[in-house]
N, CA, C and O atoms as a CHARMM CRD file, in Angstrom:
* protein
*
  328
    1    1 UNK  N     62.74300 180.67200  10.39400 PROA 1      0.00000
    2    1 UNK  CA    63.47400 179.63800   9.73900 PROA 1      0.00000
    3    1 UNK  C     62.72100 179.24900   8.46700 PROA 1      0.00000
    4    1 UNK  O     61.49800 179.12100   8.53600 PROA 1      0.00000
    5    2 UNK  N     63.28600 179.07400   7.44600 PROA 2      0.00000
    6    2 UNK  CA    63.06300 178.43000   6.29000 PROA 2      0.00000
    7    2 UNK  C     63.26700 177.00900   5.81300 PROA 2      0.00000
    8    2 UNK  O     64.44400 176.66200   5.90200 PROA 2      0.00000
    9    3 UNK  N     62.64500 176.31100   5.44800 PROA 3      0.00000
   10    3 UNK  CA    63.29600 174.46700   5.14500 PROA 3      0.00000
   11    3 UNK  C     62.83200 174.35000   4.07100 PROA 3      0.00000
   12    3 UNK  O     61.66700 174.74600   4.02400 PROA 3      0.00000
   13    4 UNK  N     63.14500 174.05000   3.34300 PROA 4      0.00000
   14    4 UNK  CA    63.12600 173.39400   1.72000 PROA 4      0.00000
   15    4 UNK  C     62.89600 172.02900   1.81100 PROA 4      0.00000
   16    4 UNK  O     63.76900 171.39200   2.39900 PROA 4      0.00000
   17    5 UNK  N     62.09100 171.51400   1.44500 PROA 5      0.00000
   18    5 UNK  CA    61.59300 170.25400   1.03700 PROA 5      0.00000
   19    5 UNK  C     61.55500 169.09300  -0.15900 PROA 5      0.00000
   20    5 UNK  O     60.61300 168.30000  -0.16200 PROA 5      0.00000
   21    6 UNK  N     62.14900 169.04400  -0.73900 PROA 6      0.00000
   22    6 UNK  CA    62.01600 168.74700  -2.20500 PROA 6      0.00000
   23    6 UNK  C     61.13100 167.77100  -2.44900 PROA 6      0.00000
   24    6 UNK  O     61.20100 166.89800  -1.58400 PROA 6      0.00000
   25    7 UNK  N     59.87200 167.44300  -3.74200 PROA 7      0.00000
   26    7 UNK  CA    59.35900 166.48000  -3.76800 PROA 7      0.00000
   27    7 UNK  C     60.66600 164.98300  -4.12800 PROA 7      0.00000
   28    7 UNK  O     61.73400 165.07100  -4.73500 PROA 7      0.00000
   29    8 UNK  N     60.04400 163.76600  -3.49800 PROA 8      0.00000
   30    8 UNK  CA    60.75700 162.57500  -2.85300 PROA 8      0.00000
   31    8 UNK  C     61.03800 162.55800  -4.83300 PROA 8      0.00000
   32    8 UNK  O     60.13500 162.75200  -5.64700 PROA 8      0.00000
   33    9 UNK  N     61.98600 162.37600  -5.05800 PROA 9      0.00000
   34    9 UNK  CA    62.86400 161.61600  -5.97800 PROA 9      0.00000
   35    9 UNK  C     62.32700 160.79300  -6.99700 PROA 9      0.00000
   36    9 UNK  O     62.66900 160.94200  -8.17000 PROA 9      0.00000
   37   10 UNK  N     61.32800 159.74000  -6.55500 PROA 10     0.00000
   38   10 UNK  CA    60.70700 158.32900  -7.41000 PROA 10     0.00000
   39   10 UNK  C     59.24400 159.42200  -8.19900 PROA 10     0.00000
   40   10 UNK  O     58.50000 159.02700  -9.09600 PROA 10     0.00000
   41   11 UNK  N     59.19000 160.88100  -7.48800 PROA 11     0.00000
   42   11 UNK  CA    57.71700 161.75000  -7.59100 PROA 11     0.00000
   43   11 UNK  C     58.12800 162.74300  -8.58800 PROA 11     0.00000
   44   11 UNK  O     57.36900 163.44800  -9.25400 PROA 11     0.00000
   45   12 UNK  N     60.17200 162.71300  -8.64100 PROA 12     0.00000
   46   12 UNK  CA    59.96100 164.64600  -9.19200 PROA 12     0.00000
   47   12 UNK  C     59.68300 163.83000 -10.73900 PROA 12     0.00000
   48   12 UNK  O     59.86800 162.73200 -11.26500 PROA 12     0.00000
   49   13 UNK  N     59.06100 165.30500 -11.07200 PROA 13     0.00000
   50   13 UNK  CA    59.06200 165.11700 -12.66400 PROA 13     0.00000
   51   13 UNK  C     60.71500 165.66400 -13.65200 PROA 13     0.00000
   52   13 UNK  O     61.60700 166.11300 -12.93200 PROA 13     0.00000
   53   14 UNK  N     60.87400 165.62500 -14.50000 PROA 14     0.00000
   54   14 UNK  CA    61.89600 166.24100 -15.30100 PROA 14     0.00000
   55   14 UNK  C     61.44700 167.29000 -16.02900 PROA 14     0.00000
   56   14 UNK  O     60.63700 167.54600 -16.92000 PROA 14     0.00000
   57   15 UNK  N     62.38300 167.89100 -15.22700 PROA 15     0.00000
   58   15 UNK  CA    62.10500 169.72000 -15.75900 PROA 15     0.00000
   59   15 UNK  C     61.88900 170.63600 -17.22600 PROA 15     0.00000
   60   15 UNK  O     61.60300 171.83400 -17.23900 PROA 15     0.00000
   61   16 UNK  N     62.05000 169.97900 -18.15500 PROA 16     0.00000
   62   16 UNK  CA    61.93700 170.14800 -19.28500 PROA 16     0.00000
   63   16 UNK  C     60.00300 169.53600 -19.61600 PROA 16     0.00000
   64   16 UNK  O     59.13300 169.95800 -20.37700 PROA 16     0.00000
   65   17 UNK  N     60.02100 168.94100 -19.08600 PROA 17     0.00000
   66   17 UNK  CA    58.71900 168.22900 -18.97700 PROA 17     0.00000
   67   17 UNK  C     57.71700 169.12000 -18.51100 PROA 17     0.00000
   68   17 UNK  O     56.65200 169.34800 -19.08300 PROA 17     0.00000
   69   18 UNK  N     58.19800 169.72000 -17.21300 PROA 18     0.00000
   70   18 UNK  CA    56.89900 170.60600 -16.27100 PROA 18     0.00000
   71   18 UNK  C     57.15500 171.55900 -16.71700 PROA 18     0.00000
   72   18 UNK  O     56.17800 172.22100 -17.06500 PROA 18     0.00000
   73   19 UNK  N     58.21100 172.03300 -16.90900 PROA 19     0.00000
   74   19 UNK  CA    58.50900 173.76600 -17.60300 PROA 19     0.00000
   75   19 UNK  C     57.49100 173.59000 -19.00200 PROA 19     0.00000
   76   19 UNK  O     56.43800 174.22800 -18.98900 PROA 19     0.00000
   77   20 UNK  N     57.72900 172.94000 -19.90700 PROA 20     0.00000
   78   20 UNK  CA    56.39200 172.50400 -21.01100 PROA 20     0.00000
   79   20 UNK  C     55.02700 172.88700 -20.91300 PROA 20     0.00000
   80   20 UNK  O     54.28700 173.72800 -21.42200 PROA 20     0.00000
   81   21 UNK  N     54.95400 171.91600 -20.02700 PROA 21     0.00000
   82   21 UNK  CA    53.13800 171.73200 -19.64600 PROA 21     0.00000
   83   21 UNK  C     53.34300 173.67500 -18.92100 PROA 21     0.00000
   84   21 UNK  O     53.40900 174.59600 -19.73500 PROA 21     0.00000
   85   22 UNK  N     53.37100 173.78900 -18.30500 PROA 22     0.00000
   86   22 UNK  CA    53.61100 174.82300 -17.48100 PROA 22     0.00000
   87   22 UNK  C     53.26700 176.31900 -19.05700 PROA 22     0.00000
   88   22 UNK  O     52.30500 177.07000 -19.21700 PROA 22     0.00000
   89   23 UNK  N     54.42700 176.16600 -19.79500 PROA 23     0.00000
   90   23 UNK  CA    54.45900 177.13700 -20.81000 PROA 23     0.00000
   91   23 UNK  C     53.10700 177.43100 -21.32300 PROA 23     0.00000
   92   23 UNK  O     52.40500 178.43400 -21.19900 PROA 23     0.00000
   93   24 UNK  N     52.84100 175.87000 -22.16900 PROA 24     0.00000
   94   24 UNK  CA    51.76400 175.77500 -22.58100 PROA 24     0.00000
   95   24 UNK  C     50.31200 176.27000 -21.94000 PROA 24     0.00000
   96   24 UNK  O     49.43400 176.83700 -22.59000 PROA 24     0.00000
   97   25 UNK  N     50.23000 175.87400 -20.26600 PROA 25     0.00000
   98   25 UNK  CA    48.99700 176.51600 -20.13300 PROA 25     0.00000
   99   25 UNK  C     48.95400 177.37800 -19.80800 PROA 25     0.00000
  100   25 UNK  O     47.88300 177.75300 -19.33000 PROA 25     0.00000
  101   26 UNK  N     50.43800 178.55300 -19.86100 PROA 26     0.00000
  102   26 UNK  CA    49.85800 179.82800 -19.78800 PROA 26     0.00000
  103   26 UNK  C     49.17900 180.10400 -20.81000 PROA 26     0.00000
  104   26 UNK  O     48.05600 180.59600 -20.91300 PROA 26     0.00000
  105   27 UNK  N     50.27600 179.59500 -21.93800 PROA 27     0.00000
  106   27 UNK  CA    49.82500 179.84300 -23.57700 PROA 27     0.00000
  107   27 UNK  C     48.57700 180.12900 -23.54600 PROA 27     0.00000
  108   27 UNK  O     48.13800 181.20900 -23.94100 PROA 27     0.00000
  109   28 UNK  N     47.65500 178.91400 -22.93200 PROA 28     0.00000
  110   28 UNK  CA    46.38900 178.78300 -23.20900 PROA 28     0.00000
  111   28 UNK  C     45.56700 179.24100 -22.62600 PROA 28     0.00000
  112   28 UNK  O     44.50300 179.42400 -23.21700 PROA 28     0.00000
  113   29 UNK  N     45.65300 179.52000 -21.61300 PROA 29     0.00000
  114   29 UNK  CA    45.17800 181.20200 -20.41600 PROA 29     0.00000
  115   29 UNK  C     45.10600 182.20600 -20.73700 PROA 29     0.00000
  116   29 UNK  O     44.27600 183.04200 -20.37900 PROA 29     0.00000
  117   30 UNK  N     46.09200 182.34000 -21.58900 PROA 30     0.00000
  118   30 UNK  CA    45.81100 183.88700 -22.55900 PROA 30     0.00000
  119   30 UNK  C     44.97400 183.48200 -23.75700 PROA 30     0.00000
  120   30 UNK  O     44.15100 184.30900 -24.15000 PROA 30     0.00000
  121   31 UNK  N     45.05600 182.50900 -24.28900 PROA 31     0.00000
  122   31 UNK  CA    44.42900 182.45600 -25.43400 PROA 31     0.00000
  123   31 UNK  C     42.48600 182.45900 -25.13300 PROA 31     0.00000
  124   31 UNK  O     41.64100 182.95900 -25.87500 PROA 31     0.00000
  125   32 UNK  N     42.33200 181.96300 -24.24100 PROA 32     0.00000
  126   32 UNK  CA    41.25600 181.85900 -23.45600 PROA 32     0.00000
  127   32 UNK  C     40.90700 182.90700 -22.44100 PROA 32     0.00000
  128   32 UNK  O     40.02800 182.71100 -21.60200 PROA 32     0.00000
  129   33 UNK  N     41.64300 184.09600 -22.52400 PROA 33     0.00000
  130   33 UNK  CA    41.11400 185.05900 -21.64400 PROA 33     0.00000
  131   33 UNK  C     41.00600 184.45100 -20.16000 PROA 33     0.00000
  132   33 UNK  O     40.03600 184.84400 -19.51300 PROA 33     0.00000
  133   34 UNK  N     41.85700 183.56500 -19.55500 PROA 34     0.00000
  134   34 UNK  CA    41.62100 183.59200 -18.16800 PROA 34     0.00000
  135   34 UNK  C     42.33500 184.01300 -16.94400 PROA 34     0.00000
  136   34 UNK  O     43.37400 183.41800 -16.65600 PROA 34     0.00000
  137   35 UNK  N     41.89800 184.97400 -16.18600 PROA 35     0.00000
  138   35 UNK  CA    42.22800 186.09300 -15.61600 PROA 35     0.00000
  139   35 UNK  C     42.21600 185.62700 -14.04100 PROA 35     0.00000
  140   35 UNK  O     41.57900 184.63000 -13.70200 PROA 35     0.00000
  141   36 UNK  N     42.83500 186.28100 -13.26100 PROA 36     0.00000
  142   36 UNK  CA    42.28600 186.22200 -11.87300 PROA 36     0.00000
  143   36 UNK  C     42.25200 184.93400 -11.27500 PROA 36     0.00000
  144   36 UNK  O     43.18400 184.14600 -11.43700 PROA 36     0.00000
  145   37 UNK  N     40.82000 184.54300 -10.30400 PROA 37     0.00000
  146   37 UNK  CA    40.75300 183.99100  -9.56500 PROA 37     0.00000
  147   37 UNK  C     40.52300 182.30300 -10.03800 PROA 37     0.00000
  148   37 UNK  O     40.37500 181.26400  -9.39500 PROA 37     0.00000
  149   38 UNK  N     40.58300 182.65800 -11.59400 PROA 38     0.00000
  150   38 UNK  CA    40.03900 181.68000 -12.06300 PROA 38     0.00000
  151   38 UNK  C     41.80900 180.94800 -13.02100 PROA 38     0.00000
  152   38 UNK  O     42.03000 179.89600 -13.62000 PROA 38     0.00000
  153   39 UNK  N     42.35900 181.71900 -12.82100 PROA 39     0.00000
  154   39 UNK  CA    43.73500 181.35400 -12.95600 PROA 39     0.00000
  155   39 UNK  C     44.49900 180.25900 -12.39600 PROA 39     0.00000
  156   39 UNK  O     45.22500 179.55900 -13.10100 PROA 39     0.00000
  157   40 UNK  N     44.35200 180.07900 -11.07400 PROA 40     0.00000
  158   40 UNK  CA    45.09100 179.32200 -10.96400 PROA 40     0.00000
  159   40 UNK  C     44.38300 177.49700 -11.04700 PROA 40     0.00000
  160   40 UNK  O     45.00100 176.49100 -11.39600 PROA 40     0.00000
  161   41 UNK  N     43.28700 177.57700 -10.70400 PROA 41     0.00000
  162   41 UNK  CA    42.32700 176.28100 -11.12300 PROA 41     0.00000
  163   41 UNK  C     42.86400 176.22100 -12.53200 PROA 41     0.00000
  164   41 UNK  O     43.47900 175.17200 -12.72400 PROA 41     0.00000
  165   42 UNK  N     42.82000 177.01000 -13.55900 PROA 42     0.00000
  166   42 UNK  CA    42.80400 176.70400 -14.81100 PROA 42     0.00000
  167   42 UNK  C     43.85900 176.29200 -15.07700 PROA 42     0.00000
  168   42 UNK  O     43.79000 175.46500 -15.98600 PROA 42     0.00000
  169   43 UNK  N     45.67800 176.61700 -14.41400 PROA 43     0.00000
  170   43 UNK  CA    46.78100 176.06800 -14.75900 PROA 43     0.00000
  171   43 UNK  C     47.26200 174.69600 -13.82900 PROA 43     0.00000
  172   43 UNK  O     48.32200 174.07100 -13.83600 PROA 43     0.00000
  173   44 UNK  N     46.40600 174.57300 -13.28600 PROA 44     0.00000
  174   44 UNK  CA    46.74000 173.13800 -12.21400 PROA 44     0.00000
  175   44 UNK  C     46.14700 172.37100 -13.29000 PROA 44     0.00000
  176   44 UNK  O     46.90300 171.88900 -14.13300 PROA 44     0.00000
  177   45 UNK  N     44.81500 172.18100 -13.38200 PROA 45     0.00000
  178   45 UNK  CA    43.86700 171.59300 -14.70000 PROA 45     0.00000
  179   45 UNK  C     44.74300 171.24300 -15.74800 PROA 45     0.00000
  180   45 UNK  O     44.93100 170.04900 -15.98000 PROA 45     0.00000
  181   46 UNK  N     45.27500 172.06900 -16.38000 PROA 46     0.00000
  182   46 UNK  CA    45.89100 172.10000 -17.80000 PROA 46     0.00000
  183   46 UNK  C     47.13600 171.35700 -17.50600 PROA 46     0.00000
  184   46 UNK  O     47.40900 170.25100 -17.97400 PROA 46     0.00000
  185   47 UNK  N     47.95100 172.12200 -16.60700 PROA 47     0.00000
  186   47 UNK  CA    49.14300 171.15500 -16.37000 PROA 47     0.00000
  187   47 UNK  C     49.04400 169.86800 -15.86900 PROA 47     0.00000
  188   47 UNK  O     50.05000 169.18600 -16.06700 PROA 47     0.00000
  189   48 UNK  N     47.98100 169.24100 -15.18000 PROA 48     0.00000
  190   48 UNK  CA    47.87000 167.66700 -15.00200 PROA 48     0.00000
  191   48 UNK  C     47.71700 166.98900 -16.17700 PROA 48     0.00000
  192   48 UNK  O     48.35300 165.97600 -16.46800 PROA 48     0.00000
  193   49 UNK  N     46.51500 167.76000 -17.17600 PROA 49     0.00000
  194   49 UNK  CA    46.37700 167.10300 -17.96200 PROA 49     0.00000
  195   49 UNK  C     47.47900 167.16500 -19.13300 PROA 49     0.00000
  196   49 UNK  O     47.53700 166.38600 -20.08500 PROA 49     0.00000
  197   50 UNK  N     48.19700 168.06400 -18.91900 PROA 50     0.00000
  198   50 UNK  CA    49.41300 167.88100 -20.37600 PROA 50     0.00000
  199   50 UNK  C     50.47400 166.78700 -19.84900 PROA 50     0.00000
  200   50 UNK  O     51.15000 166.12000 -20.63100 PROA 50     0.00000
  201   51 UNK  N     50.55700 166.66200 -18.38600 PROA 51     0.00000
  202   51 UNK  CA    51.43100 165.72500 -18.19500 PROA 51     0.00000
  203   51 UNK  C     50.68600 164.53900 -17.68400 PROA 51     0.00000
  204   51 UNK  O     51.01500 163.83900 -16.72600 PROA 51     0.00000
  205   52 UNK  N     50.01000 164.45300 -18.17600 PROA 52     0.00000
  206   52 UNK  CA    49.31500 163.01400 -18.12500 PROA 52     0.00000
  207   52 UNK  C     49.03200 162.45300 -16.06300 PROA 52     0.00000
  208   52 UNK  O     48.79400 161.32500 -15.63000 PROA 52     0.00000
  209   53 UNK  N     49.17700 163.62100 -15.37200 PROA 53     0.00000
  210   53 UNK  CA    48.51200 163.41700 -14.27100 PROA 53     0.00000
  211   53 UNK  C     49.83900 163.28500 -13.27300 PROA 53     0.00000
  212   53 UNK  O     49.73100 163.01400 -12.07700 PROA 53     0.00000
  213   54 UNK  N     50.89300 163.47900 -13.83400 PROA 54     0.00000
  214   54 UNK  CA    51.93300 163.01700 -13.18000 PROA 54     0.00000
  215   54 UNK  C     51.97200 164.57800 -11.74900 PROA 54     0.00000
  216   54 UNK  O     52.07900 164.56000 -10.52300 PROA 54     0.00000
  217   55 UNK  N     51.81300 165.77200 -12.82700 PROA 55     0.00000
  218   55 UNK  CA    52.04900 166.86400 -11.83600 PROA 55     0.00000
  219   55 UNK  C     51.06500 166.95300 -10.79600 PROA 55     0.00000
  220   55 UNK  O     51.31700 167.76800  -9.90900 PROA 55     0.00000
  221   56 UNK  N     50.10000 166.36000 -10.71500 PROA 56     0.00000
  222   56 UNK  CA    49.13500 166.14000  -9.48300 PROA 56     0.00000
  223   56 UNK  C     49.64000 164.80300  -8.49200 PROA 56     0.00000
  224   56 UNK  O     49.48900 164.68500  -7.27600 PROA 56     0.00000
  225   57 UNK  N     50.26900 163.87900  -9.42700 PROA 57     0.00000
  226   57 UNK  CA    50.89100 162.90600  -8.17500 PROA 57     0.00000
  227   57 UNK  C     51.93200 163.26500  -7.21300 PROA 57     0.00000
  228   57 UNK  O     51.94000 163.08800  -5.99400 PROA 57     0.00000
  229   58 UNK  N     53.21400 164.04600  -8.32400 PROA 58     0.00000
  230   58 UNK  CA    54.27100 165.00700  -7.61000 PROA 58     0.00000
  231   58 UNK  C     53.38300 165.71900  -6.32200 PROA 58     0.00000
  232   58 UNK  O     53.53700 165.36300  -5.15400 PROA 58     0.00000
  233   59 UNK  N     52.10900 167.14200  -6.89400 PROA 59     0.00000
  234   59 UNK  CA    51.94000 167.72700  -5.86400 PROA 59     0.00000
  235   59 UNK  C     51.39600 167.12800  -4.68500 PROA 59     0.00000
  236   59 UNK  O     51.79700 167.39700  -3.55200 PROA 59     0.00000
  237   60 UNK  N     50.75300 166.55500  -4.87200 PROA 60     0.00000
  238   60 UNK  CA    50.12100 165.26700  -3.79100 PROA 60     0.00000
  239   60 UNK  C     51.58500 164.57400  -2.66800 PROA 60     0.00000
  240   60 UNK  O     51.56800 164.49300  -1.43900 PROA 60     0.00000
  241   61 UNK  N     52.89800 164.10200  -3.75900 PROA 61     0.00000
  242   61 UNK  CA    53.59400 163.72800  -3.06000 PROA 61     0.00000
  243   61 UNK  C     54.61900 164.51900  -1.99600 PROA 61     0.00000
  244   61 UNK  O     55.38800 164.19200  -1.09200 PROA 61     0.00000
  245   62 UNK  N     54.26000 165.51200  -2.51500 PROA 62     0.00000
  246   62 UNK  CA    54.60000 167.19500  -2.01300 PROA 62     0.00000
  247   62 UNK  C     54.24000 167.55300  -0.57600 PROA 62     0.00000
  248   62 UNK  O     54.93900 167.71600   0.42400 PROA 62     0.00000
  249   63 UNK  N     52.99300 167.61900  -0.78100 PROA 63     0.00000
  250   63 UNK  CA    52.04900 167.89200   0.33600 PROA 63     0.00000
  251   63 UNK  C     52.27700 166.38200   1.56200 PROA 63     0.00000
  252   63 UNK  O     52.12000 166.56700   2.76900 PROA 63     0.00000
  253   64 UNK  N     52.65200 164.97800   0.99900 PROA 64     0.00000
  254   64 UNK  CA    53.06400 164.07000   1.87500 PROA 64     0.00000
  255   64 UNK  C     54.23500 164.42400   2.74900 PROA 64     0.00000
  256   64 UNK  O     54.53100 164.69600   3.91300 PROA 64     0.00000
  257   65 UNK  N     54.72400 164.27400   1.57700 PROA 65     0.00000
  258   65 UNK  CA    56.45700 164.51800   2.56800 PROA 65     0.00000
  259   65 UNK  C     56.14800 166.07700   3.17800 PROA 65     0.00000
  260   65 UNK  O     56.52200 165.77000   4.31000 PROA 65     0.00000
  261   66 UNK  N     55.99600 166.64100   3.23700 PROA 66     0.00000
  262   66 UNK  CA    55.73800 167.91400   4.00800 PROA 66     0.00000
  263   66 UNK  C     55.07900 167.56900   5.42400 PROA 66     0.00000
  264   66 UNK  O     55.76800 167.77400   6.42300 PROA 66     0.00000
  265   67 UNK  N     54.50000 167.33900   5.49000 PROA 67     0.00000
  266   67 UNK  CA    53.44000 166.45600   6.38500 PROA 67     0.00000
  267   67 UNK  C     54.46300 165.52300   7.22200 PROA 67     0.00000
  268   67 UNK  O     54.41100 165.74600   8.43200 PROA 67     0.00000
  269   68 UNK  N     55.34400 164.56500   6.84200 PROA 68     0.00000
  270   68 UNK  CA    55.64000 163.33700   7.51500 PROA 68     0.00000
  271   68 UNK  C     56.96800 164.50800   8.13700 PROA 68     0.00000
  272   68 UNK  O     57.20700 164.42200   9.34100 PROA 68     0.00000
  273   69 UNK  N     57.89800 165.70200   7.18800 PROA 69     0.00000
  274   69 UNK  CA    59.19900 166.09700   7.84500 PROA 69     0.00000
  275   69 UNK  C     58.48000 167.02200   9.17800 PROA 69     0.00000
  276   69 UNK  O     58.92500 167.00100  10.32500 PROA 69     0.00000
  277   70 UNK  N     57.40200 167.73700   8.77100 PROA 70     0.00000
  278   70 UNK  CA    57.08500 168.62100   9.75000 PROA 70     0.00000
  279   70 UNK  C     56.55100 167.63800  11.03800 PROA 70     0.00000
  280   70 UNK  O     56.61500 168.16100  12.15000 PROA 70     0.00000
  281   71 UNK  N     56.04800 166.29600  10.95700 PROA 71     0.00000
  282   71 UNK  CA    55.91900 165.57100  12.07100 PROA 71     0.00000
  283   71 UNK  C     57.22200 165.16300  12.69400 PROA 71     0.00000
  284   71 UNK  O     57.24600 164.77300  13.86200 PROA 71     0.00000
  285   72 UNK  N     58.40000 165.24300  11.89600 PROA 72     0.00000
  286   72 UNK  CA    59.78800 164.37000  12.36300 PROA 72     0.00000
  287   72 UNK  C     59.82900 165.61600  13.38400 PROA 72     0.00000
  288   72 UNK  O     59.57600 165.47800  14.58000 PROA 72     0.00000
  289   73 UNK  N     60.20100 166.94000  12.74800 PROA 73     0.00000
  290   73 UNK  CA    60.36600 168.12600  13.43900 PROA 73     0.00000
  291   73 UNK  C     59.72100 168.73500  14.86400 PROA 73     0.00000
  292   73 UNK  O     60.07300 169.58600  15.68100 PROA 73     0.00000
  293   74 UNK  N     58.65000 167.88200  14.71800 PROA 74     0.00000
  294   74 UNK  CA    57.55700 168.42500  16.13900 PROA 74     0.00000
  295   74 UNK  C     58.10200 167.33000  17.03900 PROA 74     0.00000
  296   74 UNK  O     58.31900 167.61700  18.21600 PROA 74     0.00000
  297   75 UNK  N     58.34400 166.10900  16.59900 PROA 75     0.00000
  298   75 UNK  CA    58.61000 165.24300  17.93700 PROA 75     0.00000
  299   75 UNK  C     60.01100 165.25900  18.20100 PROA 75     0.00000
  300   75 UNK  O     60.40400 164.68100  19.21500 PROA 75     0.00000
  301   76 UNK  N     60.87800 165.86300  17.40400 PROA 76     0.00000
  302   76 UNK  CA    62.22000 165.89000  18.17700 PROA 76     0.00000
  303   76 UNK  C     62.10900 167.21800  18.30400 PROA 76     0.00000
  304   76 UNK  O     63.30500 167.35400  18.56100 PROA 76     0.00000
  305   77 UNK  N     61.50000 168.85900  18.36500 PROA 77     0.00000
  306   77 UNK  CA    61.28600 169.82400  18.85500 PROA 77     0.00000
  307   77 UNK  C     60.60300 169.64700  20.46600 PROA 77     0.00000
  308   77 UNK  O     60.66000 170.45500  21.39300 PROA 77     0.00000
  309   78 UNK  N     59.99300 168.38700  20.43000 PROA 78     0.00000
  310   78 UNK  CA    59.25900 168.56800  21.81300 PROA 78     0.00000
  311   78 UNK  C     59.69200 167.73600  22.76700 PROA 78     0.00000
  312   78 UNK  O     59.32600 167.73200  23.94300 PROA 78     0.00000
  313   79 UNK  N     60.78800 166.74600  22.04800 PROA 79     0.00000
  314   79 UNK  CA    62.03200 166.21000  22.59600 PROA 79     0.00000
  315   79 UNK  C     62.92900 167.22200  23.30700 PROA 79     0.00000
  316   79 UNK  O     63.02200 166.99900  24.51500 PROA 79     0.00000
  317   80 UNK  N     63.47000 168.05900  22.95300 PROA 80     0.00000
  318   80 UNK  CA    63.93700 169.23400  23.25900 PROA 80     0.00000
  319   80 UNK  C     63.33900 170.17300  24.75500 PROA 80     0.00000
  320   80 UNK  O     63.90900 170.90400  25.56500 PROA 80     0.00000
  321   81 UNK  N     62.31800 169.83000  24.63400 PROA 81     0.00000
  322   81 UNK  CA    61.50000 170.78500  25.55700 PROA 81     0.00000
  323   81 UNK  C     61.08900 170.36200  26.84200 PROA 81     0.00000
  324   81 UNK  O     60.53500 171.04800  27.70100 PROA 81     0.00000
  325   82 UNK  N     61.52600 168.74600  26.91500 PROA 82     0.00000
  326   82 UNK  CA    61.62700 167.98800  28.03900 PROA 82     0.00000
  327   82 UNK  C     62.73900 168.37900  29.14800 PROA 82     0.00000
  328   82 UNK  O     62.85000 167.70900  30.17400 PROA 82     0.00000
């Protein structure tokens, strides 16, 4: 099974916004030669900081709600199993 989650609403950013920041630090990944393992630290970095920190609150709020649906899911899954 698959479930889609979306970050909560008051968290998403506007897509023109993250697609931006996003562009840009590839931009700047290449411009900087950064390759590999060191890739993806470098575009989390860049993209918080082009959006002023917002895309780390989103992912943060991400990782919440993920957390609270997969708890809804375990206690009415084990509801079930009674």
């Amino acid at each position: 099974m698959i479930l889609s989650n979306p970050v909560p609403d008051e968290f998403a950013m506007d897509e023109a916004t993250i697609d931006d920041a996003i562009a840009k630090a590839v931009e700047l990944s290449v411009e900087e030669h950064i390759a590999g393992e060191k890739s993806t630290p470098f575009l989390l970095s860049k993209v918080c900081e082009l959006t002023g920190g917002a895309s780390l609150r989103a992912n943060i709020e991400i990782v919440r709600n993920n957390a609270r649906v997969a708890a809804q899911i375990a206690k009415l899954y084990s509801e079930l199993e009674r």
